[in-house]
C-alpha positions in Angstrom: 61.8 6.6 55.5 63.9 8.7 58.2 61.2 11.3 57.2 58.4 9.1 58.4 60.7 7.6 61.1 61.4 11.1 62.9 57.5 12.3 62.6 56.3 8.4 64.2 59.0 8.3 66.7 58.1 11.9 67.9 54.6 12.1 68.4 54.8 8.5 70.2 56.9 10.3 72.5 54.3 12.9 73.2 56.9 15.4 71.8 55.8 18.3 69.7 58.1 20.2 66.5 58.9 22.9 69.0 59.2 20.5 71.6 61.8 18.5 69.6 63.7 21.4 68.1 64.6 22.9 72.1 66.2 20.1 72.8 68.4 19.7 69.5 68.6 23.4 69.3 67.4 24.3 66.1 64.6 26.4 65.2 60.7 24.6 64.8 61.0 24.8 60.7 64.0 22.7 60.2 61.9 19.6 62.4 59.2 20.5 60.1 61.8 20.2 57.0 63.1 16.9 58.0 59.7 15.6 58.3 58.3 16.7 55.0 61.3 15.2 53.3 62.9 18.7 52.0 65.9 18.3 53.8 67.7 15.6 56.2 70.1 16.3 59.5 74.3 15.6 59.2 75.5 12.6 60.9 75.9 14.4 64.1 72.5 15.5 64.5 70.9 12.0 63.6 73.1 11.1 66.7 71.4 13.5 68.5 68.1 12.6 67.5 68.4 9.4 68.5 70.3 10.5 72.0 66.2 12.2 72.3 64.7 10.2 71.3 66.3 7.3 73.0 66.6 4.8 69.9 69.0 3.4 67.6 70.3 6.0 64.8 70.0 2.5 62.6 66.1 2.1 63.9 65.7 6.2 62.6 67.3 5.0 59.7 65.7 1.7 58.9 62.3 0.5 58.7 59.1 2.6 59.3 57.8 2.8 62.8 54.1 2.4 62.9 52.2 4.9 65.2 50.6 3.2 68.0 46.6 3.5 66.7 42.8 2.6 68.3 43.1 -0.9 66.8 46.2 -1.7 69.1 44.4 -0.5 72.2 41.1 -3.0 70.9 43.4 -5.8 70.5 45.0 -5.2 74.4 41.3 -4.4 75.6 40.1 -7.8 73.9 43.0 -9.4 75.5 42.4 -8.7 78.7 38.7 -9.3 78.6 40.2 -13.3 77.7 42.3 -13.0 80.7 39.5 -11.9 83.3 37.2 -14.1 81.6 39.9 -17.0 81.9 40.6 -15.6 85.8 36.7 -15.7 86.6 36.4 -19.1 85.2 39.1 -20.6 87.4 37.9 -18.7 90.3 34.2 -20.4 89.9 36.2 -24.1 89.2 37.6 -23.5 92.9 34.8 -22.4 94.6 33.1 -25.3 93.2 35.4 -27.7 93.8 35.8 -26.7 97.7 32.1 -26.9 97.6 32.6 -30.5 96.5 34.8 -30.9 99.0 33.4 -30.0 102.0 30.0 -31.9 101.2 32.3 -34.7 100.7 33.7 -34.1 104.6 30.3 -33.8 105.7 29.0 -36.9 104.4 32.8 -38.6 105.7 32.0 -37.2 109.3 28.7 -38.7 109.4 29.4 -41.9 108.2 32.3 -42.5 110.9 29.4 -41.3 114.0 27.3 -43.8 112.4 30.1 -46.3 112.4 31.0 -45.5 116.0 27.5 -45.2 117.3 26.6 -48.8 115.3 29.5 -50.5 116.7 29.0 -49.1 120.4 32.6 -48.8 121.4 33.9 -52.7 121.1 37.3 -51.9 122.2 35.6 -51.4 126.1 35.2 -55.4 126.6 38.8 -56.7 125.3 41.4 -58.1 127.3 44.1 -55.3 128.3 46.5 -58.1 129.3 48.0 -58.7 126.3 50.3 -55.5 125.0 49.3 -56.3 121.3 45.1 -55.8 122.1 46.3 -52.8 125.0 47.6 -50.7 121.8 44.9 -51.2 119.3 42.3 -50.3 122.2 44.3 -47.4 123.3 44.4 -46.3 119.8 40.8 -47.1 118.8 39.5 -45.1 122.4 42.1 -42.0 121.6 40.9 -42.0 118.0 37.2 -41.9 119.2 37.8 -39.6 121.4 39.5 -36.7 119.6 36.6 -37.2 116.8 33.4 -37.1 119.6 35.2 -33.5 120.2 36.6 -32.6 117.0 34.0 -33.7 114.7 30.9 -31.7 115.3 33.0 -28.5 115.3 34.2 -29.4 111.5 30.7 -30.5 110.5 29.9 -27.1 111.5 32.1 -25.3 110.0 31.5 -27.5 106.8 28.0 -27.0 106.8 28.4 -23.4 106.9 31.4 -23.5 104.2 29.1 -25.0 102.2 26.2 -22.5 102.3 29.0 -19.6 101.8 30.8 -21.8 98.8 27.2 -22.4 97.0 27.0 -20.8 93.6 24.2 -17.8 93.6 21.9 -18.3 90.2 
């Protein structure tokens, strides 16, 4: 196993034998050694191993360390193609939905003008005398007032959000 261990961990780290052996100070053939099982470091130098490698002595040890392979790169490629599948799904639900939504404003705005225009401004015959009618007519004329001059500007720009929100076939 350490054989196996030392050969995995090393070329996942992009190291090569001569590589390796500079930096414990031994010569390329005893890396070579370990790695085909004909001999195995002292204590000190699995220490030092694992001080390069930057692992466990117990993980050079222990069990055997698979090499990263083409199949692992599928599976993260694959995964990713779910998540920007999943991203470009949720993007198209909101674009739809503000669609929705601004067709929905639209049709609101209209319907109030029509309600305004069909009940001609009633509020303009009452009695002003009583305090009661005074506020309800105030805030019936302040209400119809800020949407004559508000209203057309957000049909506008509804109107045109809904041309840019529309889904291109």
């Amino acid at each position: 196993m350490l054989k196996e261990n030392i050969k995995a961990i090393r070329k996942s780290k992009g190291l090569s034998q001569e590589e390796l052996a500079i930096k414990l100070n031994v010569v390329r053939q005893t890396i070579s050694k370990w790695e085909q099982g004909l001999s195995v470091p002292d204590s000190d130098m699995l220490i030092s191993i694992s001080e390069v490698f930057e692992t466990s002595v117990s993980t050079l040890l222990g069990e055997t360390i698979v090499e990263s392979k083409v199949d692992d790169l599928k599976a993260i490629s694959e995964k990713l193609e779910v998540i920007n599948l999943q991203l470009a799904q949720r993007k198209a639900m909101r674009r739809k939905m503000i669609h929705w939504l601004l067709i929905s404003l639209c049709v609101v705005i209209v319907a109030i003008f029509t309600v305004l225009i069909v009940s001609n401004s009633p509020y303009l015959g009452w009695d002003y005398s009583d305090p009661e009618t005074a506020v309800v007519g105030v805030v019936f004329h302040a209400f119809e007032w800020l949407f004559i001059r508000i209203a057309p500007i957000a049909l506008i720009g509804s109107i045109f959000g809904i041309f840019l929100t529309q889904q291109k076939v």
